[in-house]
Structure formats: C-alpha cells, structure tokens
N, C-alpha and C positions, 0 to 999 in steps of 0.2 A: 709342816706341810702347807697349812695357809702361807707363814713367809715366803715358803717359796713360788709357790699360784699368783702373791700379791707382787714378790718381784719380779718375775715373769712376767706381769702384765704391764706395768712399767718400764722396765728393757722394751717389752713392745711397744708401747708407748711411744718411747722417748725414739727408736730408732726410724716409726712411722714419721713422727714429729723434724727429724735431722734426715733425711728424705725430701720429704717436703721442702723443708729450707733451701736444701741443697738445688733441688730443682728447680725453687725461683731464683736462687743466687747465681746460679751458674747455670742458665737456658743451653738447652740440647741445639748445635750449632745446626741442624737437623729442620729448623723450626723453618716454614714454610709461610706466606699471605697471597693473596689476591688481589693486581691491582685492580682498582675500579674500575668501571666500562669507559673506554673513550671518548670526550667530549666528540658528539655529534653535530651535523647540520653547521659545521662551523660559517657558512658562508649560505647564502639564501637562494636556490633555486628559482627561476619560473617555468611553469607548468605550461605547456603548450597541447597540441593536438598529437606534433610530432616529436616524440623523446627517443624515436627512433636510435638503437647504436651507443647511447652515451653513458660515461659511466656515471652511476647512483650508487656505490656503494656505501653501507652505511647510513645512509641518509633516513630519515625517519619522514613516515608520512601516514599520521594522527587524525584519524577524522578527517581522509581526505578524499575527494570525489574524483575519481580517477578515469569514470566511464567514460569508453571510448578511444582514452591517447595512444598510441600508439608506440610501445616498450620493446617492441621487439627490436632482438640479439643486443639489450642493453643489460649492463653490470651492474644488479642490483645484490649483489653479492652483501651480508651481514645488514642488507634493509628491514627497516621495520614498517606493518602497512598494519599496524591495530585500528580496529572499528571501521576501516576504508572499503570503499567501494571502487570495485575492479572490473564491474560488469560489463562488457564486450569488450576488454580492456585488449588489448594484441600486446601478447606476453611470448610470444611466438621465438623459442630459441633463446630466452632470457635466462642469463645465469642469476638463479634466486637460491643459491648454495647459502646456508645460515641464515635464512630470512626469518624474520617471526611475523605470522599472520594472523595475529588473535581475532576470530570474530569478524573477519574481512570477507567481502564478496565475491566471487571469483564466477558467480552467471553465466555461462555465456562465453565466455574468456576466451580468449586463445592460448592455451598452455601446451601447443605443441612441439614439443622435441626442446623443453623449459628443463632446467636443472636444478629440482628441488632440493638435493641430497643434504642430509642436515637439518632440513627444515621444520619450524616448528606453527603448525596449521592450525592448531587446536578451536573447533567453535567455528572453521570456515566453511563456506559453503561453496558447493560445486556444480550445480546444477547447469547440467547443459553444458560444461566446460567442454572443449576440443584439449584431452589429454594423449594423443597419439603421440608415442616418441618421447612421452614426458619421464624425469627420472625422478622417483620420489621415494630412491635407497635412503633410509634410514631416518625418514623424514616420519613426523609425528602427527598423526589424523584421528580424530574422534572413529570411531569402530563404525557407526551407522553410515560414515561420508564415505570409510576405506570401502567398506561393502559396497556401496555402490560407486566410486573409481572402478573398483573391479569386475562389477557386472563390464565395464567398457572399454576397460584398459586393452589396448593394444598398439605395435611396434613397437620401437629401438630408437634410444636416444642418440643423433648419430656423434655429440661429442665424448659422451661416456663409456657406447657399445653396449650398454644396459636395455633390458625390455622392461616396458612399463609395468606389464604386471606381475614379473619379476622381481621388481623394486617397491611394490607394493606390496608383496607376501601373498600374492594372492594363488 
C-alpha cells in the first residue's frame, strides 16, 4: 500500500514536471505582448495664444501653463496634460477622446460641446468649468468632481448626440 501512495506521487510528480517542460519547450502559439506606448512629442511645438483648429494629438504637455490659449475645435485626441494648468483655457468643441489629465486645472475652462469619451481625469479640477454639450462617456473622474459636473451638467454634444449628464451617470 505505501509502494503504491509512494509511486503514485511520483507519476505525479514526474508528469507535473514533463508539463512544465513541455510548456517552456513548445510555447502556446496563443501567447500574446504589448507593444510599448509610442514615442511622443516627436517634433517640438510653440505654444501661442491661438492653437485654435490644430491638431495635437498625442503630444504631451507636463507642467505646462496653458491659461488662456485658445484650443478650441483642436485634436487633442491620446494628449497628455498631467500637472497643467488649463485655467480659462477655450477648450470649446475640442476632441480630448483618450486624454490623460492627472491633476490638471480645468477653472474656468471652456469645455463646451468638448469630447471627453475615454478620458482619464483623475485629481482634475473643475470649478467653474462651462460643461454644456460636453461628452464625458466613459471617461474617469474622482466621485467628489463627477458629483459636482452633475449638479451642472447640461445639453448634448452635437458631434456624439450624447447629453452631458448622461455621460456622466448622473
């Protein structure tokens, strides 16, 4: 009875062991990676008053002081604006689909009829923002910022046909 407990665990053993092997020698064609984020910023913008219409997609803007310029109906589409300030920034009609906005200021702003969808807010501030028309489906906001979007939210984005506080869960 022990012999056979003792070769019993061994058969297990060995066919855990020939598994394994098997699985590094001959990888599952199955197997899947991620390639890494695409080099950014490859070429160096100047920041003017009017950025009015242009496209930005992509482009990363780190610590950057943005009060006032004037963004609207510009393609900021997959931007990043961590630590930036945005404060009365005219953001007006701006497609910001996949932006990340860590910790950025938004004051003031004009984010009306702006296409947030995708977007990641988290730590941003909204006070006082003009969000009419703004679409912010699926987009990621601290619970205390969404709560207050929604005290305000209202109309329809007219490129998505979404309403603001719709898209906000509100």
């Amino acid at each position: 009875m022990q012999q056979t407990r003792f070769l019993s665990r061994r058969i297990g053993s060995f066919c855990i062991a020939a598994f394994l092997l098997i699985a590094l020698v001959f990888p599952s064609s199955q197997v899947s990676a991620k390639r890494p984020p695409e080099t950014r910023n490859q070429e160096k913008i100047e920041i003017s008053q009017d950025m009015h219409g242009r496209d930005l997609s992509g482009y990363e803007f780190i610590k950057v002081d943005l009060r006032g310029v004037d963004l609207s109906e510009s393609d900021l589409t997959g931007a990043v604006f961590n630590n930036s300030q945005l404060k009365n920034t005219d953001l007006h009609g701006a497609n910001m689909k996949d932006v990340l906005a860590y910790s950025t200021d938004f004051d003031e702003a004009d984010l009306r009829d702006a296409n947030f969808t995708n977007a990641l807010l988290m730590e941003s501030n909204f006070s006082g923002a003009m969000i009419d028309g703004a679409d912010f489906t699926d987009a990621i906001l601290n619970r205390i910022e969404l709560k207050k979007l929604c005290d305000r939210a209202q109309g329809t984005n007219t490129s998505t046909g979404i309403d603001t506080s719709y898209s906000l869960g509100c």
